[in-house]
Every structure is written in C-alpha cells, then in structure tokens.
C-alpha positions in Angstrom: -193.0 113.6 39.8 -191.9 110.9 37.9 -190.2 113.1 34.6 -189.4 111.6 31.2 -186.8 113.6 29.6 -187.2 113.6 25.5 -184.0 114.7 24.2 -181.8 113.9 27.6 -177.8 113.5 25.9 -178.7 117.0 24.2 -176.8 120.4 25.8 -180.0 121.3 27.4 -181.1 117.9 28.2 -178.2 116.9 30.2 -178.8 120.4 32.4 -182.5 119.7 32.6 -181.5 116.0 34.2 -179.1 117.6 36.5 -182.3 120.0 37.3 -184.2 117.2 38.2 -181.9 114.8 40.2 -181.0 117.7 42.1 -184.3 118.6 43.1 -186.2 116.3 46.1 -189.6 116.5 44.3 -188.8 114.6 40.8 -187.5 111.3 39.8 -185.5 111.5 36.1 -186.4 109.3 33.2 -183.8 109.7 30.4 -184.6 109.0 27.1 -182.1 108.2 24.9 -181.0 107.5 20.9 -177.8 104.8 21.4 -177.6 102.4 24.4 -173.8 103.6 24.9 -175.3 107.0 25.8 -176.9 105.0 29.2 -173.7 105.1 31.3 -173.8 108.5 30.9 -177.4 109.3 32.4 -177.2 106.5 34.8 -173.8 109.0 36.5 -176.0 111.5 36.1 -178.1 110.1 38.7 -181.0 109.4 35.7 -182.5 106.3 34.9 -182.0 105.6 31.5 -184.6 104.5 28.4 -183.4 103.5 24.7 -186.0 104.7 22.6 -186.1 106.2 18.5 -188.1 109.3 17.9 -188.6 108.2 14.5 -190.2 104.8 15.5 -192.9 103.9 17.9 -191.1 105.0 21.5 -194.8 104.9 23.4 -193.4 102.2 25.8 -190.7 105.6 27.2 -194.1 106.8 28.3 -194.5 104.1 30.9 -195.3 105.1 34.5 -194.0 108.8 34.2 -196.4 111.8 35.5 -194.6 114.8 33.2 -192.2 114.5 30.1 -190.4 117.5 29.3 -189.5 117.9 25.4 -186.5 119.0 24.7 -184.9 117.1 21.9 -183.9 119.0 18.6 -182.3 117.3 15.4 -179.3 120.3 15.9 -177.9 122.3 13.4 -175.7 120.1 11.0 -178.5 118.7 9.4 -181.2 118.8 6.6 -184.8 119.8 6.6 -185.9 116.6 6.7 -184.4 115.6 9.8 -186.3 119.2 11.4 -189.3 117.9 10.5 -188.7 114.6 11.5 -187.8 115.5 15.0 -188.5 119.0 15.8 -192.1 118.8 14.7 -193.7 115.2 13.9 -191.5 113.2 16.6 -192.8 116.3 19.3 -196.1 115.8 17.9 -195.9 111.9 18.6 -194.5 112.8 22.1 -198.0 114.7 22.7 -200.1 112.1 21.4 -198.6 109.2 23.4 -199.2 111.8 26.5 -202.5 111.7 26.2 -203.3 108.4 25.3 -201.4 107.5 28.5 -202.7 110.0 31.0 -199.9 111.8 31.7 -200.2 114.9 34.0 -197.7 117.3 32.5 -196.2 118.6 29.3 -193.4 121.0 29.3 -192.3 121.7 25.2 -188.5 123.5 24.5 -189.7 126.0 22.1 -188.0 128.6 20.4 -188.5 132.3 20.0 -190.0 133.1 16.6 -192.2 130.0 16.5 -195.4 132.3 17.3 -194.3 133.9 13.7 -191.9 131.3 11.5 -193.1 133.4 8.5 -190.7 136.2 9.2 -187.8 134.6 9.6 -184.5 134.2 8.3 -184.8 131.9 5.5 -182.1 129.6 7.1 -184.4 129.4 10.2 -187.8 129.0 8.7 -188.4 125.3 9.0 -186.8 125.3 12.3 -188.9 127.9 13.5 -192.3 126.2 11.2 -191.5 123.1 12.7 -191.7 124.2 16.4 -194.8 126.3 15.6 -197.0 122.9 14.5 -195.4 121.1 17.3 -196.8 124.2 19.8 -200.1 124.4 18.5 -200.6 120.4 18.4 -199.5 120.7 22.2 -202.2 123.7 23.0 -204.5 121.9 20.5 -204.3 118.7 22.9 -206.1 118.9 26.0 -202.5 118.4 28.0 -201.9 120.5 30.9 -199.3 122.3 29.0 -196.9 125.1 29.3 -194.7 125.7 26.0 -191.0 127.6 27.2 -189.5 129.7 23.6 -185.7 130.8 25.0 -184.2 133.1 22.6 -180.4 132.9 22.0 -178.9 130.2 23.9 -175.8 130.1 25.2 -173.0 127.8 27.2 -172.6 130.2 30.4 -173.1 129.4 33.6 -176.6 129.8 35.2 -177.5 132.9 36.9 -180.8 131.9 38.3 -182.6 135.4 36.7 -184.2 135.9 33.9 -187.3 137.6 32.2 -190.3 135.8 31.6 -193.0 137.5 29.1 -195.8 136.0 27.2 -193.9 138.5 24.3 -190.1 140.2 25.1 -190.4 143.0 23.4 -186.2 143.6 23.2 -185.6 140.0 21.8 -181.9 141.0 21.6 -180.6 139.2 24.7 -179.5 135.6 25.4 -180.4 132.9 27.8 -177.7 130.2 29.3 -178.9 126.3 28.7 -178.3 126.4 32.1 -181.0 129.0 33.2 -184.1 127.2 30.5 -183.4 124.2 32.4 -184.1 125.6 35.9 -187.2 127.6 34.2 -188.5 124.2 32.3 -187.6 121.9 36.0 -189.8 125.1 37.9 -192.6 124.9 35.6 -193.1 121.3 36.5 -194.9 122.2 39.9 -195.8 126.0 39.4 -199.1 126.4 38.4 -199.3 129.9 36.9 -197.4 128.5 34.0 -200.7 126.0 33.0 -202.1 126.3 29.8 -198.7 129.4 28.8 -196.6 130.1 26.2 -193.9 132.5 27.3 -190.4 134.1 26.4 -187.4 134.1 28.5 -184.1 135.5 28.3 -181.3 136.2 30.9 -182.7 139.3 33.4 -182.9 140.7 36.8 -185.7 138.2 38.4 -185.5 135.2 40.2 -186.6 132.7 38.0 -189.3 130.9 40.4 -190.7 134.9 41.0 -190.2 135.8 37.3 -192.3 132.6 35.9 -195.3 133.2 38.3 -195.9 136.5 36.7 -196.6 135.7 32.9 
C-alpha cells in the first residue's frame, strides 16, 4: 500500500515510518509541518509532503491507498490547539479520505476517548477531542480501525501486547515502538475492519493478539 503518514516528525510517527519502510508490502508518505523536517523523512527511507493541518492539506491525499493518523498538538500547548489538531484537523483527514477513495483509515486514539467525561480535568479535551474525531471516523463509511494505547512510553519494542475491545486493568503501558507495529499490522489484517480496540504491553504476539478483538 501506498501509506500517508499524518503526523510523521511526531515520537510515534517517526516509528510508524520506520514500520513501514521496513516492511516489503507499503510505500511511506510523510507528511510534514516545516520543509526543514524533509531531510529527515527522506533518511528515513520516506517520501516526504509539506502540508498544514490547519489549512486545506487535501493535495497530501494524492495517490495513497491508507493514511494512518497519528499527529497530536502534544502537551505544551493550549486547548485551542487540541481542538484544532486532535479533533477538527483528524476530522478533515477523514473527510478528504472519502472524497478521494481511499481504502484505509487507521486513527491513533487514546484510552479514555470511549468516556472523556470521566476524566481528569487536565485530560478532558484531550480525551473529548479524540472522541469526536473516533466517532466522525466510524460515522464515515471508511474502512476504519481506531487503535486507543494507554500510557505510552520510550522503551524499546517488545513485539507483545494485549489487544481488547475494553482492557479491563488499564494500569499498564505501551512503548511508541509496539502501537507502531500494531497500527503498520492493522494496515493488511482484516479482523481489525470496522474496530476500536485497547492495547497495552502483554504476553501475545502482536500480529496473533490483533486478530482476536
């Protein structure tokens, strides 16, 4: 497949490239904020695409079967950038997707979207944000499949995890590393059409762990 990555200079974006270059079945389209940020995709073996999620960045769409989502506005700033990006520049992503065909949508959630109401008040429109951008995605006809990691982390991947539509000991952590690998597999496995599932750092495979939810 030929798989624009929203979000590519991000932590997890830069593993979900390495994902993809690595693999033999997908070509990488990088999508990027700052044209200085192009060197950096084109080592990683990506080709790279200039493109503002706050303005019209359609064109990114061009010839590309699957985009994965993953950018994020990070921690360090305001509300107003978390809605701008997390939610209405996702929601564009979706909307482009469909007007232009595309085959596949994979969306970087977050644990708690399914309930932002409860919570911590520092998280809430984080967490509200990512629950309209799900539900436009499952409200959009795409061939979908909506990934919510719960703490991330910086470790090293340990190719296992646990995969549930609901985790119900949400205690653990996931390495950047491993939601790559699980958001790259989803790509081509087809139990994970049309899902919205949980993953954390576990005992399964991830290819075995994400057929089962």
């Amino acid at each position: 497949m030929n798989v624009l990555v929203i979000g590519a200079n991000g932590h997890t974006g830069r593993l979900i490239i390495e994902e993809l270059v690595n693999s033999t079945q997908h070509f990488a389209k990088a999508m990027i904020r700052k044209s200085e940020q192009a060197k950096d995709m084109e080592v990683l073996g990506a080709r790279p695409i200039v493109a503002d999620l706050e303005q019209d960045f359609s064109y990114a769409l061009e010839n590309v079967n699957a985009v994965i989502f993953a950018a994020g506005s990070g921690s360090k700033t305001g509300d107003d950038k978390t809605i701008a990006i997390d939610q209405e520049a996702a929601k564009k992503a979706v909307d482009y997707a469909k007007l232009k065909g595309i085959e596949r949508f994979i969306m970087l959630s977050s644990m708690g979207a399914d309930q932002p109401e409860n919570a911590p008040e520092g998280m809430h429109v984080y967490l509200k944000a990512k629950h309209e951008a799900d539900a436009h995605l499952q409200e959009s006809g795409l061939n979908y499949t909506i990934v919510r990691p719960g703490a991330l982390t910086f470790d090293d991947a340990t190719g296992n995890i646990i995969a549930e539509r609901s985790i119900a000991d949400k205690s653990g952590s996931i390495s950047r590393a491993d939601v790559a690998k699980v958001l790259v597999e989803s790509l081509t496995t087809l139990e994970t059409s049309h899902k919205v599932f949980e993953i954390l750092n576990g005992e399964t495979p991830v290819k075995d762990a994400i057929k089962k939810v």
